[in-house]
N, C-alpha and C positions, 0 to 999 in steps of 0.2 A: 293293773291299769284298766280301769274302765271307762269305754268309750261313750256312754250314756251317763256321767256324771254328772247329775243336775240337780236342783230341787224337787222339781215336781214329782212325785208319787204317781196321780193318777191320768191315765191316759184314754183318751175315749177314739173313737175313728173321728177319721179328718185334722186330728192336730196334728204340727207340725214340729220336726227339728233338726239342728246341725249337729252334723257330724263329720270329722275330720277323716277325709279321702283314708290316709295309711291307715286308721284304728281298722275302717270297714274290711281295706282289700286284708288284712293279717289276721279278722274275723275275731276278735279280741273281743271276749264279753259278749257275741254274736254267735251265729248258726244263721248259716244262709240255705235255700231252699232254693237249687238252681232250675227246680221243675219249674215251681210258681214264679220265681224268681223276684225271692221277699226274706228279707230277713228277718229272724225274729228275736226281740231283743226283750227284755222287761214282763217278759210271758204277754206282749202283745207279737204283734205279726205287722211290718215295715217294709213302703217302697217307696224307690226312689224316682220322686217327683224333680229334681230342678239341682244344679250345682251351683256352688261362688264361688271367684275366687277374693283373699283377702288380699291385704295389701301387705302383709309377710308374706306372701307368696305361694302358703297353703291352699289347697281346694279343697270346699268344704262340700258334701253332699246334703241337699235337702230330703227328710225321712218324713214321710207320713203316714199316721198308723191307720192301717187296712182293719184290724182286728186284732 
């Protein structure tokens, strides 16, 4: 189960995207870096900018790539 399942391949800093609260906190497909406090996912480097929630009731974390 990967929590970065998407189309797009390439990622620059400053893009954005969601990801579902439990994939983050269970670190699935993730490595988190509680120094910096960023995850890295995709061999880039991730933080979290902004949460939603949906209308199923899920909260999704917003991820913006650092590096």
């Amino acid at each position: 189960m990967n929590p970065f399942s998407i189309a797009k391949n390439s990622w620059e800093p400053g893009d954005t995207r969601e990801v579902e609260q439990s994939r983050l906190q269970k670190e699935i497909g993730v490595e988190y870096d509680s120094y910096r406090r960023i995850y890295i996912a995709d061999g880039h480097e991730w933080s979290i900018v902004g949460q939603i929630a949906r209308e199923d009731g899920k909260k999704y974390y917003i991820l913006e790539c650092v590096g």
